[in-house]
VEXDREN-2710 file (C-alpha; in Angstrom, 1 decimal):
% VEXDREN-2710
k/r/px/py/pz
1/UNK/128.0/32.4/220.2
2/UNK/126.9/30.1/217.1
3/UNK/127.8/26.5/219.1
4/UNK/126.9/27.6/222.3
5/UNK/123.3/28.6/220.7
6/UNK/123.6/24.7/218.9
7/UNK/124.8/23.2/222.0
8/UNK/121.5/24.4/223.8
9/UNK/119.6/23.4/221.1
10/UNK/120.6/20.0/220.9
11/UNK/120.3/19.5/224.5
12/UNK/116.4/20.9/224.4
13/UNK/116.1/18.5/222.0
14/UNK/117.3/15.7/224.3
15/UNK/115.6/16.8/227.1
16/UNK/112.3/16.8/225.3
17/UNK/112.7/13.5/224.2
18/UNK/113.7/11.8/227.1
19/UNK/110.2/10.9/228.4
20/UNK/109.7/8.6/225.1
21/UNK/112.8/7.4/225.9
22/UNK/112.4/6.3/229.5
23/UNK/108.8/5.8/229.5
24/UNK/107.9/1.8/230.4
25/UNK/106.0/-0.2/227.1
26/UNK/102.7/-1.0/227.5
27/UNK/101.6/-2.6/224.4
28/UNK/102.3/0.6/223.3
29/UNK/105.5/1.8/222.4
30/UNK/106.7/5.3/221.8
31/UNK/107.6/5.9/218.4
32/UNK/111.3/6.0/217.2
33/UNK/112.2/5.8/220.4
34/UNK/115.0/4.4/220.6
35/UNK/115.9/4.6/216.7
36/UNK/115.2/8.3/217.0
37/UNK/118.0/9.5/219.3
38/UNK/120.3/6.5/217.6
39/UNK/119.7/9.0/214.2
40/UNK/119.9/12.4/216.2
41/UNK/123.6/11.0/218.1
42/UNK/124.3/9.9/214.6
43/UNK/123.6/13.3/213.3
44/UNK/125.1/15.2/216.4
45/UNK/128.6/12.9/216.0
46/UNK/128.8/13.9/212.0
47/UNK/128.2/17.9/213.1
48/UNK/130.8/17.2/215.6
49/UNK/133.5/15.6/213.7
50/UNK/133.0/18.3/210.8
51/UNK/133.4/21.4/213.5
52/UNK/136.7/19.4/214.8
53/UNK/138.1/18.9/211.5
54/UNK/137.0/22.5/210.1
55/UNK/138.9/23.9/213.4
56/UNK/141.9/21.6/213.1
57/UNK/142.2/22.8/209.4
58/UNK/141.6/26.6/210.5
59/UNK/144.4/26.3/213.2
60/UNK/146.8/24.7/211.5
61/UNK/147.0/26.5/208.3
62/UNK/147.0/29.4/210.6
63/UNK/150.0/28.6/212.2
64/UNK/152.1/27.4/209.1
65/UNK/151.1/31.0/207.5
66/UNK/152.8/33.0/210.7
67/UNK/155.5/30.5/210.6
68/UNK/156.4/28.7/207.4
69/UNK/159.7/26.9/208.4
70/UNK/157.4/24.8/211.1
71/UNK/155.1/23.9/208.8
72/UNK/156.5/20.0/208.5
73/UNK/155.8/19.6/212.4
74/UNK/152.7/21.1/212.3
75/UNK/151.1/19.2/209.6
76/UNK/152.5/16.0/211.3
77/UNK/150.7/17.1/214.6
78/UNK/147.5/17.9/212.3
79/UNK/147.3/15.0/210.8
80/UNK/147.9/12.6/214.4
81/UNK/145.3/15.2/215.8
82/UNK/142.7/14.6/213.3
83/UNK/143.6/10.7/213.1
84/UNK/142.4/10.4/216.9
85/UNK/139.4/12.1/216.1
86/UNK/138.6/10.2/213.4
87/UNK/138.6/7.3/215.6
88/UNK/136.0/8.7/218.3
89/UNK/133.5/9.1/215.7
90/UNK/134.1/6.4/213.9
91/UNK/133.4/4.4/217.4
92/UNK/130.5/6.9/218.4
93/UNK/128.6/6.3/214.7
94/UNK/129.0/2.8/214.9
95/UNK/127.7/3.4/218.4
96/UNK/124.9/4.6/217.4
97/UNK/124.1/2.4/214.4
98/UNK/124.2/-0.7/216.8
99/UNK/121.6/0.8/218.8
100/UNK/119.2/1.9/215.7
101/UNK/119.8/-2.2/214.2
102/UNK/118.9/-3.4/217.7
103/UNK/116.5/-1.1/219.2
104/UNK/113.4/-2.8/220.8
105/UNK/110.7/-3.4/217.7
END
């Protein structure tokens, strides 16, 4: 109930943002426009990655407690697991920092 209350949260939040974010510049340009959503996918991608790892933990320690003589192969698995989504939002932050170092001034 808590993520799916978060999930529509953060997409209000887009939604209500995306008229600065489309609108044409006519001398004058929305504020943080595009540096603004950089920081909240930023934001969103660290709350992300700490959820995945916090369940990856959860789970795994989870099943080495019911079965302790598996516990090599599941910490291998954790670790691979966790590894891949380290990489996702490592790409998805640096993502997002290239578009707040080279949104439109």
């Amino acid at each position: 109930m808590k993520m799916t209350r978060m999930a529509l949260i953060a997409v209000a939040a887009l939604l209500a943002s995306g008229p600065m974010l489309f609108a044409q510049a006519t001398g004058f340009e929305a504020p943080f426009a595009g540096k603004g959503m950089a920081g909240l996918g930023a934001g969103l991608t660290i709350i992300g990655a700490g959820l995945g790892f916090g369940k990856i933990g959860a789970a795994a320690l989870e099943s080495m407690a019911r079965q302790p003589e598996v516990a090599d192969k599941v910490s291998g698995s954790m670790i691979v697991v966790a590894a891949l989504l380290e990489g996702a939002t490592f790409f998805a932050l640096i993502v997002c920092v290239l578009i707040m170092i080279f949104a439109v001034k």
